[in-house]
N, CA, C and O atoms as a GROMACS GRO file, in nm:
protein
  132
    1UNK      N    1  -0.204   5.726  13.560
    1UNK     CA    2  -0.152   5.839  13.481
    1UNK      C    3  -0.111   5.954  13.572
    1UNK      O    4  -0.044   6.038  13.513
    2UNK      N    5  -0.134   5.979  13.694
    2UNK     CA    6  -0.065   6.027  13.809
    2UNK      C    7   0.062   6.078  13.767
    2UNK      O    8   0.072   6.200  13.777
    3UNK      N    9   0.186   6.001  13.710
    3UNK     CA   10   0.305   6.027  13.712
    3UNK      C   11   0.339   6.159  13.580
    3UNK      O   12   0.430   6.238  13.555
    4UNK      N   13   0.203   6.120  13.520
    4UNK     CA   14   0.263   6.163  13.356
    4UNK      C   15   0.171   6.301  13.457
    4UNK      O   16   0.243   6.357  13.539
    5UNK      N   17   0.064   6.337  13.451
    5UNK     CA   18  -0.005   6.454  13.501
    5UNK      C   19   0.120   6.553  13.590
    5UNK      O   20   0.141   6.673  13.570
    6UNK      N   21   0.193   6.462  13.690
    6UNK     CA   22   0.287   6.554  13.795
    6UNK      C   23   0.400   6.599  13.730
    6UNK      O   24   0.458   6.702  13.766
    7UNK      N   25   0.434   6.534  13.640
    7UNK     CA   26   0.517   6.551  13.532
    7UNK      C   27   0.486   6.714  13.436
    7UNK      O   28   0.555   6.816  13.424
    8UNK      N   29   0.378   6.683  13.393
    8UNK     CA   30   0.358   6.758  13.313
    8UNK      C   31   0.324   6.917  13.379
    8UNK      O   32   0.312   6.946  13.498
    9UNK      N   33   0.316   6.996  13.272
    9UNK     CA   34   0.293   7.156  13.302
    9UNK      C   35   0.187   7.162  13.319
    9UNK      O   36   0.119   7.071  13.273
   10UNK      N   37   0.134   7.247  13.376
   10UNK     CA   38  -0.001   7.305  13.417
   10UNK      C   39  -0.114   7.315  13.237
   10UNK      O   40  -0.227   7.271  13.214
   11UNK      N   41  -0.033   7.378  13.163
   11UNK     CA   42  -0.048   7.392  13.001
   11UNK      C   43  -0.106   7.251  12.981
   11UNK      O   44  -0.222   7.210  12.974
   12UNK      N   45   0.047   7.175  12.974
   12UNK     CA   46   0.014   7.015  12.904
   12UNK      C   47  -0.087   6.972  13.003
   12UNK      O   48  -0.161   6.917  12.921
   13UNK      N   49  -0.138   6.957  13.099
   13UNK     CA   50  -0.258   6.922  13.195
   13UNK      C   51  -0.390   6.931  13.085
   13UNK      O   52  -0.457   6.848  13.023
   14UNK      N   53  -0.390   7.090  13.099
   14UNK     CA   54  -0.518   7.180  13.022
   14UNK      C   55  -0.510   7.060  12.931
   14UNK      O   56  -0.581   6.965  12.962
   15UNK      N   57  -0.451   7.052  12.847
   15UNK     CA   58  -0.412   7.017  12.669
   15UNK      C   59  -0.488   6.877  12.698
   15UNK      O   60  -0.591   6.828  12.651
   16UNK      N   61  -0.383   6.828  12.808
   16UNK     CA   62  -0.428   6.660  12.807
   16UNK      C   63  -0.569   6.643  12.806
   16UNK      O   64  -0.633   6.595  12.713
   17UNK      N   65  -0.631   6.697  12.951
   17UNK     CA   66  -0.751   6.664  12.972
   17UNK      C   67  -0.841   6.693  12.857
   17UNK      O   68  -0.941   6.622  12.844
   18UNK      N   69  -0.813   6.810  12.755
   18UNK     CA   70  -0.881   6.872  12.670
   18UNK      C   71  -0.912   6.761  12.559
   18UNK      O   72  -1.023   6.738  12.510
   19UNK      N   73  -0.771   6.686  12.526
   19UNK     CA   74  -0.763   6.623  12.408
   19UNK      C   75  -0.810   6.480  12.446
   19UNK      O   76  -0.850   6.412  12.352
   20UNK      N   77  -0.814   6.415  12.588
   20UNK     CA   78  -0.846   6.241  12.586
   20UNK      C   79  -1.029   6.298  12.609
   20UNK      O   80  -1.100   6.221  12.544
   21UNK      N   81  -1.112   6.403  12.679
   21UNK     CA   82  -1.208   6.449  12.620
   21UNK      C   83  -1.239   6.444  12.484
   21UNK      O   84  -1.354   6.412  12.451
   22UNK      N   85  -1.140   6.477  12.385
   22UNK     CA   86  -1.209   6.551  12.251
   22UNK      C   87  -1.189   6.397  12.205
   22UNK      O   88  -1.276   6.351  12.131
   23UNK      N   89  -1.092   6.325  12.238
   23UNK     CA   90  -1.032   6.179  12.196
   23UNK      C   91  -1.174   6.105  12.208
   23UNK      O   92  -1.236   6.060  12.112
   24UNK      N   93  -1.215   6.100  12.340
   24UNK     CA   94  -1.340   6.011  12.363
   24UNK      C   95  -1.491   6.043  12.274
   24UNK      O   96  -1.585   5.971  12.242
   25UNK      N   97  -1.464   6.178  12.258
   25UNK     CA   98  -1.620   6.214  12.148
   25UNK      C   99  -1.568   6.142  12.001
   25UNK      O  100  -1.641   6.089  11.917
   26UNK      N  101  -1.428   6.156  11.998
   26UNK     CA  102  -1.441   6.130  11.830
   26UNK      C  103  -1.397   6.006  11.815
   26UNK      O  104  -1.415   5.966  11.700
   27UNK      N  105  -1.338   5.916  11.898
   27UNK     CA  106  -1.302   5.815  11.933
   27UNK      C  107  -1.359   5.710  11.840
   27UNK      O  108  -1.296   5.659  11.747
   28UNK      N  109  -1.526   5.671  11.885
   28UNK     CA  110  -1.608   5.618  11.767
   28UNK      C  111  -1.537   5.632  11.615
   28UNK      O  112  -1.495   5.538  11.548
   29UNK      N  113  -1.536   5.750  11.584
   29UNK     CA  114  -1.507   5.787  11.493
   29UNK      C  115  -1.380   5.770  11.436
   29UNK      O  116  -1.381   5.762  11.313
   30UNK      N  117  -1.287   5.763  11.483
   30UNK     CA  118  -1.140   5.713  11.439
   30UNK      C  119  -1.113   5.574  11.470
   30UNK      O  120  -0.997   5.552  11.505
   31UNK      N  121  -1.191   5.476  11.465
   31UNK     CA  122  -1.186   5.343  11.469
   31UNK      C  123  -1.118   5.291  11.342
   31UNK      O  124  -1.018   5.221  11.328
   32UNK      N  125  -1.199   5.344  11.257
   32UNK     CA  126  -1.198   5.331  11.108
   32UNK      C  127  -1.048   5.441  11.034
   32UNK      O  128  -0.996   5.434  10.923
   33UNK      N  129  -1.028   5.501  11.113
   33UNK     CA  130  -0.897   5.584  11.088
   33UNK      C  131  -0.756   5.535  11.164
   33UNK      O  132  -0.651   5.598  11.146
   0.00000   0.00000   0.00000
């Protein structure tokens, strides 16, 4: 994922890391979703 990170803005970075984090807590949880 290297390419997509160098790619992206400093912002979308924050965002990303923020959201495959928030992805992995709720993750379990949207199996079923």
């Amino acid at each position: 994922m290297n390419d997509f990170d160098s790619n992206a803005s400093d912002d979308d970075v924050v965002l990303d890391s923020t959201k495959y984090s928030f992805m992995g807590l709720i993750k379990p949880l949207r199996i079923t979703a």
